[in-house]
C-alpha positions in Angstrom: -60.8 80.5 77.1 -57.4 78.7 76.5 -54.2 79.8 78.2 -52.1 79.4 75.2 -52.6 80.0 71.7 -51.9 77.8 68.1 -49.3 79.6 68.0 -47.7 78.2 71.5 -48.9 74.3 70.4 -46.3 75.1 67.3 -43.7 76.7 69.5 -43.9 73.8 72.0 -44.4 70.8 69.0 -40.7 72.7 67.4 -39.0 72.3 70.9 -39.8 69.0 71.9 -41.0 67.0 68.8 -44.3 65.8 70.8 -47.1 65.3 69.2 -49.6 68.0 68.6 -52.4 66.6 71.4 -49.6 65.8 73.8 -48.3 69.5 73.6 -52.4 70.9 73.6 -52.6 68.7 77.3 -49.6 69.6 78.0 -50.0 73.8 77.8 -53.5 73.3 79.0 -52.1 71.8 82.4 -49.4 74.3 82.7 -52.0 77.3 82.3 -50.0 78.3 79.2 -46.6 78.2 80.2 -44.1 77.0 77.4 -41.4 76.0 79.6 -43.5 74.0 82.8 -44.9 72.1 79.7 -41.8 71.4 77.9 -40.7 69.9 81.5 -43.9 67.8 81.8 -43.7 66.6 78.3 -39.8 65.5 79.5 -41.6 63.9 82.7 -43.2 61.3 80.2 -40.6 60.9 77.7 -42.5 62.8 75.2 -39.6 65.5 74.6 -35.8 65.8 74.1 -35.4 69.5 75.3 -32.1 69.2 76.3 -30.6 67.9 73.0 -32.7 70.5 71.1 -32.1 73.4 73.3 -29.1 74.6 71.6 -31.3 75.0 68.0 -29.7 78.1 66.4 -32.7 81.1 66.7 -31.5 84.2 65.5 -29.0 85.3 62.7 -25.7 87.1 63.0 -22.1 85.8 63.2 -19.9 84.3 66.3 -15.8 85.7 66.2 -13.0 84.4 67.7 -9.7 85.7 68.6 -6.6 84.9 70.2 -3.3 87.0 71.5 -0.5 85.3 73.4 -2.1 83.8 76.4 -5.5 85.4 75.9 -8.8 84.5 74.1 -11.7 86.0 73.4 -15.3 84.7 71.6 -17.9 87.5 71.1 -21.9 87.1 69.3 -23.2 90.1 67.2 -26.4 89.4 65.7 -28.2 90.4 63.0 -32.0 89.8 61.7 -31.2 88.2 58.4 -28.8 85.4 57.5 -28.4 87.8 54.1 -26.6 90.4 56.9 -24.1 87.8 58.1 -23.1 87.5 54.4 -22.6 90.9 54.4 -18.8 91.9 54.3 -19.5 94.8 56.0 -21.2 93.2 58.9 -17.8 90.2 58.7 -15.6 92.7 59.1 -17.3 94.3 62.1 -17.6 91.6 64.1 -13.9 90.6 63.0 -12.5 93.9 64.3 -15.4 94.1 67.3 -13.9 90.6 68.2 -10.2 92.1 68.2 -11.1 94.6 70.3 -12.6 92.3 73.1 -9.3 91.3 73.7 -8.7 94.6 75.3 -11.7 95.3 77.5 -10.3 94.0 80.9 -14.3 92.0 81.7 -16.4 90.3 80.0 -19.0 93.3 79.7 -20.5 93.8 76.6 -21.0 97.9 77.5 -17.4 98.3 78.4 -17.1 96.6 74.6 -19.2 99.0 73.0 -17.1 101.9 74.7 -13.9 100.9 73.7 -12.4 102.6 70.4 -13.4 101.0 67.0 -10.2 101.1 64.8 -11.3 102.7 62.5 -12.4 105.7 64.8 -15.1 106.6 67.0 -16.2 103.9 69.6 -17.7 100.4 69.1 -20.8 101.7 69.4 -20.7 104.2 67.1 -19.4 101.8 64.4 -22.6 99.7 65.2 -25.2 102.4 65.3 -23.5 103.1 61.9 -23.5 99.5 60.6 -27.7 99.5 61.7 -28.2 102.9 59.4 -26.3 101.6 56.7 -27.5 98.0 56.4 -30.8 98.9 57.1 -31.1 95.9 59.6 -30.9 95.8 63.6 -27.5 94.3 64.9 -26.8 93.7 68.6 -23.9 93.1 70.3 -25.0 90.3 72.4 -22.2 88.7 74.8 -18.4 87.8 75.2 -16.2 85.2 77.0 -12.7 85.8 78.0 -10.5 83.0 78.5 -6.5 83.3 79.9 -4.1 80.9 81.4 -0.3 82.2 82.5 1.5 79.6 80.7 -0.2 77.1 77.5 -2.1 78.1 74.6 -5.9 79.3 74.1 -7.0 77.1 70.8 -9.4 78.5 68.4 -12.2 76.6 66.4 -14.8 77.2 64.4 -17.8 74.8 63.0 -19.6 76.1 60.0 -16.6 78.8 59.7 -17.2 81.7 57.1 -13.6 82.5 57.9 -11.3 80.8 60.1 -12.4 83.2 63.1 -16.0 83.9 62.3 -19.1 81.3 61.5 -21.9 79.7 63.9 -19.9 77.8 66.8 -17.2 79.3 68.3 -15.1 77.5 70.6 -11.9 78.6 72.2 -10.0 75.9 74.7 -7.3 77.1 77.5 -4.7 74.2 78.3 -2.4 75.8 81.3 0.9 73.7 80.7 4.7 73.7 79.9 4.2 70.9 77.1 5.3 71.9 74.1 2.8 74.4 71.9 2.1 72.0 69.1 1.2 69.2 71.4 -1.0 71.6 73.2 -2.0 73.0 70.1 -3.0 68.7 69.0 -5.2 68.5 71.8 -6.6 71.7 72.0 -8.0 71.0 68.5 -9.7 68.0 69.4 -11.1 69.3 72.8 -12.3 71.6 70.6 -14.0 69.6 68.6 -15.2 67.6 71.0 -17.1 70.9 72.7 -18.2 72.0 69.6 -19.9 68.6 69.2 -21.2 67.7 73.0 -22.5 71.1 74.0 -20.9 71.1 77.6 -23.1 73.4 79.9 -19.6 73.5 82.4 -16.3 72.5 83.0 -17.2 70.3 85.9 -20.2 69.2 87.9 -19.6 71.9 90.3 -20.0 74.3 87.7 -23.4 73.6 86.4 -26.1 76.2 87.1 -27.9 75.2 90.3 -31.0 75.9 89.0 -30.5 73.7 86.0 -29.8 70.8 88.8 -33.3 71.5 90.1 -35.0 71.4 87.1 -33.5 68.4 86.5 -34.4 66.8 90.0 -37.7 67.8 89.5 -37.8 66.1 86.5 -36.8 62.9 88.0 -38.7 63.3 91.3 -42.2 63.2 89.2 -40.7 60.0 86.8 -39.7 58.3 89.8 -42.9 59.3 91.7 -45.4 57.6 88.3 -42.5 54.5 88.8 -44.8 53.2 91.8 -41.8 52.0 93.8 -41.1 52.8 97.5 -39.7 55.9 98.7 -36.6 54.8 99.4 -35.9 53.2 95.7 -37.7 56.5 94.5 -35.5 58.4 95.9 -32.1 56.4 94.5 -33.4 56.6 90.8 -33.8 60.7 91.2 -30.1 60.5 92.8 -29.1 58.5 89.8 -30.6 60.8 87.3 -29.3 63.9 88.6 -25.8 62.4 88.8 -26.4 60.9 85.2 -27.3 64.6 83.9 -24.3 65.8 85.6 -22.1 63.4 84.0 -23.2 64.1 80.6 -23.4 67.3 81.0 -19.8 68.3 82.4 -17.2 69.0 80.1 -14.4 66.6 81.9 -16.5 63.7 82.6 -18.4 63.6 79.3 -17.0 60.8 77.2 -14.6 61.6 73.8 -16.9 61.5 70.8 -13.2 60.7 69.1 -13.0 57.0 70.7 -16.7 57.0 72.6 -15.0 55.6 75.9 -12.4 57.9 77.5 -13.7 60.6 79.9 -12.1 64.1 78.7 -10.6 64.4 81.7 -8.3 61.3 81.5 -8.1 62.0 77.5 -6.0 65.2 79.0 -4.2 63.5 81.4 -2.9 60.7 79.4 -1.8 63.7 76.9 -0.1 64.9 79.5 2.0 62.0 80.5 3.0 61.7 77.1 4.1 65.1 76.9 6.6 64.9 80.1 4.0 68.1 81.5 0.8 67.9 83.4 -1.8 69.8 81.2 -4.4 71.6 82.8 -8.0 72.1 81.0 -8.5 75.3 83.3 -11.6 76.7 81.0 -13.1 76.6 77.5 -16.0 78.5 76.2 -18.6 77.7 73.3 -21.0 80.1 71.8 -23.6 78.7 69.6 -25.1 81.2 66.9 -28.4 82.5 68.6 -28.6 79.9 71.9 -31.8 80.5 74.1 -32.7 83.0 71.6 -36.1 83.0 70.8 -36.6 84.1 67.3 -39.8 85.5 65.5 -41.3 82.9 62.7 -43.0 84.6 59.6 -45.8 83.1 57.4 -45.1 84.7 54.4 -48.1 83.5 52.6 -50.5 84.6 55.7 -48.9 88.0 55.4 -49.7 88.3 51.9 -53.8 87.1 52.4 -53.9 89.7 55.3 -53.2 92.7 53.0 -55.3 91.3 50.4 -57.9 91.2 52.8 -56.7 94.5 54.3 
């Protein structure tokens, strides 16, 4: 008997874009496991995981909010995109949001235990939002961001309201340039992040295991090359490095010009301003990231109790 199912061909097909055969080989040589086959599929140039990792996969909304020095980006989701319309569920997550700024960590139970404004605790508001709606909601993560002097610089892309929508971003610049120069670039880092999906501020940053994946990934390309060890072993070097670059937020290039790393796009702002800026942290949350989320067939559904 197979290892996978139909249903893990389609699952595989919708991250990668392979072809149907290619994913069956694929799973079949992984003994059924999605992800080894979505990194074989990379092997061979059959896939673009990476670009298509960040497809939005559940429902919900992403807030933002900023006080004085201080930022904050929280993800509530919900099962529905109808919820997210909901006012009732906006205005949670707008006030849940405004609360974060508060909670001294970024833990999402010290969130829930905090007081709701309107009374009771956070929880308590959502356990009440779930028997009202009539629809699971989670309060999945938050990101604080401070500096001790500059600005935190909200954005949102596909914005319901100006601090709720489906990517969040928030930027801190640590400077003594003046606040609407900051507030300039912020906006455009912004945009830039909400565009290039960093994974971290620098290359030092990125998740060690990521780096491994993507080594491993390069060791069995370079290893089907055919070329000596040596030279094998420079084009894995070369890749990693490659992924790094692309993959950092100050050494990815400025989809505004397409030529300027971010990190000298910063320090020329700088120079202009008379003040060294500092891009100390951003973060970006993406509506439903690594979230893998349920597909119905309606039509199916409807035949099965027919046939019932």
């Amino acid at each position: 008997m197979a290892a996978y199912t139909a249903a893990d061909v389609k699952a595989l097909r919708e991250k990668t874009g392979a072809g149907m055969m290619d994913c069956k080989k694929a799973l079949a040589d992984a003994d059924g496991n999605v992800e080894a086959a979505v990194d074989a599929l990379r092997a061979k140039g059959l896939a673009a995981a990476q670009k298509k990792s960040s497809r939005t996969a559940a429902e919900g909304l992403v807030g933002v909010a900023v006080s004085g020095t201080k930022g904050v980006a929280v993800e509530v989701n919900s099962e529905t995109d109808f919820v997210a319309k909901n006012e009732q569920f906006q205005n949670f997550v707008t006030n849940v949001t405004k609360q974060a700024l508060t909670v001294s960590s970024d833990d999402v139970e010290a969130l829930k235990a905090a007081d709701y404004p309107t009374g009771g605790t956070v929880a308590e508001a959502l356990t009440n939002n779930v028997a009202t709606i009539g629809e699971n909601q989670q309060i999945r993560r938050m990101k604080t961001v401070e500096v001790s002097k500059g600005v935190i610089v909200p954005y949102m892309h596909n914005a319901v309201t100006p601090e709720l929508g489906k990517i969040g971003v928030l930027v801190a610049l640590e400077s003594e340039a003046p606040a609407d120069v900051l507030e300039g670039l912020g906006k455009q880092l912004a945009m830039h992040i909400a565009a290039a999906f960093p994974q971290a501020l620098n290359a030092e940053g990125l998740d060690a295991d990521l780096i491994e994946r993507e080594r491993a990934i390069a060791s069995e390309k370079a290893a089907e090359s055919g070329k000596p060890e040596n030279v094998q072993e420079k084009m894995v070097e070369g890749a990693v490095n490659k992924f790094a670059k692309e993959n950092a937020l100050l050494s990815q290039i400025f989809v505004m010009d397409n030529k300027t790393p971010i990190a000298q796009v910063v320090e020329k702002a700088g120079k202009e301003a008379g003040s060294s800026i500092v891009l100390k942290d951003y973060v970006r949350f993406q509506l439903g990231e690594g979230i893998e989320k349920e597909e119905s067939d309606f039509a199916a559904e409807v035949a099965a109790a027919v046939k019932g």
